[in-house]
PAPADREN-276126 format. One line per 3 residues: number of its first residue (from 1); for each residue x, y, z of N, C-alpha, C, O. Coordinates in pm, 1 decimal, decimal comma. Each point is the difference from the previous one (the first is absolute). Example, Ala and Ser with C-alpha at 12.3 -4.5 7.8 and 13.67 -1.06 7.14 Angstrom:
REM residues 2
1 = 1319,0:-569,0:780,0:-89,0:119,0:0,0:90,0:120,0:0,0:103,6:-1,9:66,5 | -138,6:106,9:-138,5:82,0:119,0:6,0:-77,0:109,0:73,0:50,9:110,8:16,9 $
//
This chain:
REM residues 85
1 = 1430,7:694,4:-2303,4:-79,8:-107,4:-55,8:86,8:-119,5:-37,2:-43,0:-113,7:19,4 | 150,7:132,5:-66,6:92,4:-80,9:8,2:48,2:-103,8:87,9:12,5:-121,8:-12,5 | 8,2:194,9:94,3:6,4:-50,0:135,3:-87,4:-102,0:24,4:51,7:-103,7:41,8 $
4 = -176,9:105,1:-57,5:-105,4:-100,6:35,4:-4,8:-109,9:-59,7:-68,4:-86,3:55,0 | 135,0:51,3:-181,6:-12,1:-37,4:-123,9:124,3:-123,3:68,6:7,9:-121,5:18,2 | 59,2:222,1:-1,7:121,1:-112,4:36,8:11,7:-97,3:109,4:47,4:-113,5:-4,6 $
7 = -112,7:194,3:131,1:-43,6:-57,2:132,1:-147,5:-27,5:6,4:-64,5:85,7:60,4 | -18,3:-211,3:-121,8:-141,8:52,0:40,9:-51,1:-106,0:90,8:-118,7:-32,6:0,9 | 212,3:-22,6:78,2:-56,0:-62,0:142,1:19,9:82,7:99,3:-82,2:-13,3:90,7 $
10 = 136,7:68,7:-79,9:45,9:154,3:159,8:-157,5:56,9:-6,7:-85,8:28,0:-83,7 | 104,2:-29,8:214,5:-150,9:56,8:68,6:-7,2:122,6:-63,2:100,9:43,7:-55,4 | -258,1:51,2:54,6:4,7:152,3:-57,2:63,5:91,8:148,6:-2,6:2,8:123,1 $
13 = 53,2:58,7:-236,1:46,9:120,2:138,4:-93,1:77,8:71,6:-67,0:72,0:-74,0 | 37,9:-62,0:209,5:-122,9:74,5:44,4:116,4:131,0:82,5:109,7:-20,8:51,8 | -166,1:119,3:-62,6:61,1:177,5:-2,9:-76,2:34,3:158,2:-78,1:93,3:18,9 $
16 = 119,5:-186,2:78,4:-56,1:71,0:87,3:79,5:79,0:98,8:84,8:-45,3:76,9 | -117,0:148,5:-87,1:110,3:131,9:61,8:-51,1:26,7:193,6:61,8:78,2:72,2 | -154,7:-143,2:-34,7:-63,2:40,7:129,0:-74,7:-95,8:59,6:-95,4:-40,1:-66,7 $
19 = 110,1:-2,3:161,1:-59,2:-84,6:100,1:-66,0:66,3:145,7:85,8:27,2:84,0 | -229,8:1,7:-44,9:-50,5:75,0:47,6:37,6:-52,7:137,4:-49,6:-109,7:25,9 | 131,6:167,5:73,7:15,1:2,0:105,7:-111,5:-34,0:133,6:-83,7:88,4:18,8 $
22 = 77,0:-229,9:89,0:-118,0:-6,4:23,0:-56,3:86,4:97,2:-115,9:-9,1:40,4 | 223,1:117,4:7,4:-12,4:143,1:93,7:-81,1:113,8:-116,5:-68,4:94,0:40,5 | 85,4:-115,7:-150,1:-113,5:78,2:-131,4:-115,8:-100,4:3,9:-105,1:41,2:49,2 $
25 = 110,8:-190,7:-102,5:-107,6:-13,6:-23,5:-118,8:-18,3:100,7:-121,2:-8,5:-19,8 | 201,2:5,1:141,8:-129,5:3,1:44,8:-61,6:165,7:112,0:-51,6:9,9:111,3 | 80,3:59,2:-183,5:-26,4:136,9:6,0:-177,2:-18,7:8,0:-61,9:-69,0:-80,9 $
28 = -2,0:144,0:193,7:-186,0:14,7:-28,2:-30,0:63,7:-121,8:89,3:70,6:-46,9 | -178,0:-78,4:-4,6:-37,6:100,1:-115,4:-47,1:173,9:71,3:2,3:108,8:-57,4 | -26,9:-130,0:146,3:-22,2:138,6:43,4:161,0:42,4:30,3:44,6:87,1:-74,7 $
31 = 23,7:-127,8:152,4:203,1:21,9:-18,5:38,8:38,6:-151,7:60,4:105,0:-21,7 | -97,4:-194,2:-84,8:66,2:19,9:-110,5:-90,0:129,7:-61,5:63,8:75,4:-73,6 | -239,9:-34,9:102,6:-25,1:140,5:-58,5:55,9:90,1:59,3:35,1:98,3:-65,3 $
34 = -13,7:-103,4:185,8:37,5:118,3:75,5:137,6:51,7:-58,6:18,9:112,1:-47,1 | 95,3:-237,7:61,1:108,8:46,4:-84,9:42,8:67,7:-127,4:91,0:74,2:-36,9 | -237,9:-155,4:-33,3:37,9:60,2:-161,7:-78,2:163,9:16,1:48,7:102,8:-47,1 $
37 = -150,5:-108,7:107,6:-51,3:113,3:48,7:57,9:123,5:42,0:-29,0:112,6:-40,2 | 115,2:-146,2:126,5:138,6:107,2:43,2:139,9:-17,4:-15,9:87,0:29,1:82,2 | -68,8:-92,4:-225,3:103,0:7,0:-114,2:-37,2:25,8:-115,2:-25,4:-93,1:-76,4 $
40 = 13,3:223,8:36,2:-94,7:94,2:-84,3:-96,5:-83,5:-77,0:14,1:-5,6:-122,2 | -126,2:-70,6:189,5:-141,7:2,5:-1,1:-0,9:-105,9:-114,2:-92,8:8,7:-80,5 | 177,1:-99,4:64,9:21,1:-98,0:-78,6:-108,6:-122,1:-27,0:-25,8:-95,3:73,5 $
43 = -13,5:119,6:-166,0:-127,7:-89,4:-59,7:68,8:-141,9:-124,8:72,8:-6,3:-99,1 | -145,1:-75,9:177,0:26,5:-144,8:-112,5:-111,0:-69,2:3,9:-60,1:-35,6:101,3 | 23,6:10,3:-244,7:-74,7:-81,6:-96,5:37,2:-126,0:-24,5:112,5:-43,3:25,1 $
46 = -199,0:-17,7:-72,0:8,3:-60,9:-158,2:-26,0:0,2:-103,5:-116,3:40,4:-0,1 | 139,8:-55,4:-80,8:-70,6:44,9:-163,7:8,4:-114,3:-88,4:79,7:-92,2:17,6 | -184,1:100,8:-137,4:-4,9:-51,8:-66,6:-27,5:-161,7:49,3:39,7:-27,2:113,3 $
49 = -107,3:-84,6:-194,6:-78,0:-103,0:-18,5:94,7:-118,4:114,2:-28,3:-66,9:99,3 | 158,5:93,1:-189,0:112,5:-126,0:12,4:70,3:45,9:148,8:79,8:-79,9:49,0 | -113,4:232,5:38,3:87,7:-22,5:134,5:-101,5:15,1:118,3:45,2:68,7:91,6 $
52 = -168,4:-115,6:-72,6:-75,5:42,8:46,1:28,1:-60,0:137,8:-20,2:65,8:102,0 | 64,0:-183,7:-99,5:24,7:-101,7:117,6:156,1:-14,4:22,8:57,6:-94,1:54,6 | -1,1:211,0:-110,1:138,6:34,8:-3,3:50,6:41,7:190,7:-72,3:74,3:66,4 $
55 = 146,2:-110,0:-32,5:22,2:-22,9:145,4:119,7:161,2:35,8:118,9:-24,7:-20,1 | -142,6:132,8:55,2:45,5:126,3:-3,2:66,3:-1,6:147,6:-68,1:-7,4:102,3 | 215,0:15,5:-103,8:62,2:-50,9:115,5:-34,1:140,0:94,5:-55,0:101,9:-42,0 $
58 = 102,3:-126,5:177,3:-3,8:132,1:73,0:38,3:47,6:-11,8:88,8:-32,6:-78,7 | -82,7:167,1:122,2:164,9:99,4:12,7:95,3:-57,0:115,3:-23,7:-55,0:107,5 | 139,9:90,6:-173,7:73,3:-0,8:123,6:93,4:149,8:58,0:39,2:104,1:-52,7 $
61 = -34,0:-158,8:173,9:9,1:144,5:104,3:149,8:39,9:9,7:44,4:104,6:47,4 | 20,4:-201,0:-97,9:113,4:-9,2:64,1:116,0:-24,0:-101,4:-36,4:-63,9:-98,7 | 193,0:107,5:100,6:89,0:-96,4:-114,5:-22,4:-138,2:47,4:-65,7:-85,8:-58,9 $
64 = 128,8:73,4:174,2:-19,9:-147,3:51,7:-130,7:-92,1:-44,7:3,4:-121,8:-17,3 | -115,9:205,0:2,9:-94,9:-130,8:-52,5:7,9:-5,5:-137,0:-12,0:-107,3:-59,1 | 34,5:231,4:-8,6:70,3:-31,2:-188,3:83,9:-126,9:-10,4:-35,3:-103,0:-57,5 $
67 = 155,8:124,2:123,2:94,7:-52,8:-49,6:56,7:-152,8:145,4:93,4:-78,6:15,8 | -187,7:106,0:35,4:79,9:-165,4:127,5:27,6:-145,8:-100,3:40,3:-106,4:47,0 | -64,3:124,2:-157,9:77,1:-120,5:-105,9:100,6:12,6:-14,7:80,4:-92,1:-14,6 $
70 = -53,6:217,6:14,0:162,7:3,9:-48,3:100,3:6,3:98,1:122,0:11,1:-11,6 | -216,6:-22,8:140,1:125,7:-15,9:144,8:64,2:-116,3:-21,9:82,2:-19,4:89,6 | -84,1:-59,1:-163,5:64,8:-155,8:-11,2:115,0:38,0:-73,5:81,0:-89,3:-24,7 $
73 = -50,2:242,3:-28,2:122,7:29,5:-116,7:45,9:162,4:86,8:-76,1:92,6:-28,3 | 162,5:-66,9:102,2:23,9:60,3:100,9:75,2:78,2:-77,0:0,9:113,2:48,3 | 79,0:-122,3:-170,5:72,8:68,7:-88,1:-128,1:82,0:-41,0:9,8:121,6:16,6 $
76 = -141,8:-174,6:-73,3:-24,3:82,7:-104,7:-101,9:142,3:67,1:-30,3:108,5:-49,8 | -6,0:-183,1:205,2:-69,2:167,6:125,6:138,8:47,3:-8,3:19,7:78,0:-93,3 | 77,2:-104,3:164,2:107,5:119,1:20,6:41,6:74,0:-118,2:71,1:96,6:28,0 $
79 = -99,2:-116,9:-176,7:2,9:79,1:-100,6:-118,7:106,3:12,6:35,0:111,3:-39,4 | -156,9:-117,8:81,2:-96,9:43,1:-44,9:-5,3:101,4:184,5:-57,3:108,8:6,7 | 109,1:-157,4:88,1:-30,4:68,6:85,0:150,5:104,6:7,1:4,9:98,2:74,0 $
82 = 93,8:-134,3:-150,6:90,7:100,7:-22,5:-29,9:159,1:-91,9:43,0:113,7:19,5 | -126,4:-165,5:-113,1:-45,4:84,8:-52,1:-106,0:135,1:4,0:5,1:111,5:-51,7 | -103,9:-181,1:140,8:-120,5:12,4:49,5:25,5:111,3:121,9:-98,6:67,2:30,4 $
85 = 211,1:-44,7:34,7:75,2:79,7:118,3:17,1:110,9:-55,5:56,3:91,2:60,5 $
//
């Protein structure tokens, strides 16, 4: 809180961890039941008043469609695909 106090022209920080791949988003909706369907039968909602028009990304099939943001940092896949072996 401090922090804000001291800096309060800096933009708010937005926490966005995922950018939906356009090989996910544009998945059919019959593609994306079938998948969640036969990846143990995976059901998604919305709930409550305030997420109703809440935008519920696809699945993705693949590491590569998780993570193709982070191909721009070649250090930080070869950590994760070292491990992953």
């Amino acid at each position: 809180m401090q922090f804000c106090l001291q800096y309060p022209d800096l933009p708010p920080i937005k926490k966005v961890f995922y950018y939906e791949q356009p090989s996910v988003a544009n998945m059919d909706e019959e593609e994306v039941e079938k998948f969640r369907f036969d990846n143990n039968k995976i059901m998604v909602e919305n709930y409550g008043e305030s997420v109703q028009d809440r935008h519920i990304p696809n699945p993705v099939r693949t590491f590569g469609e998780a993570y193709a943001d982070y191909r721009k940092s070649p250090a930080f896949l070869s950590i994760i695909l070292e491990r992953t072996i």
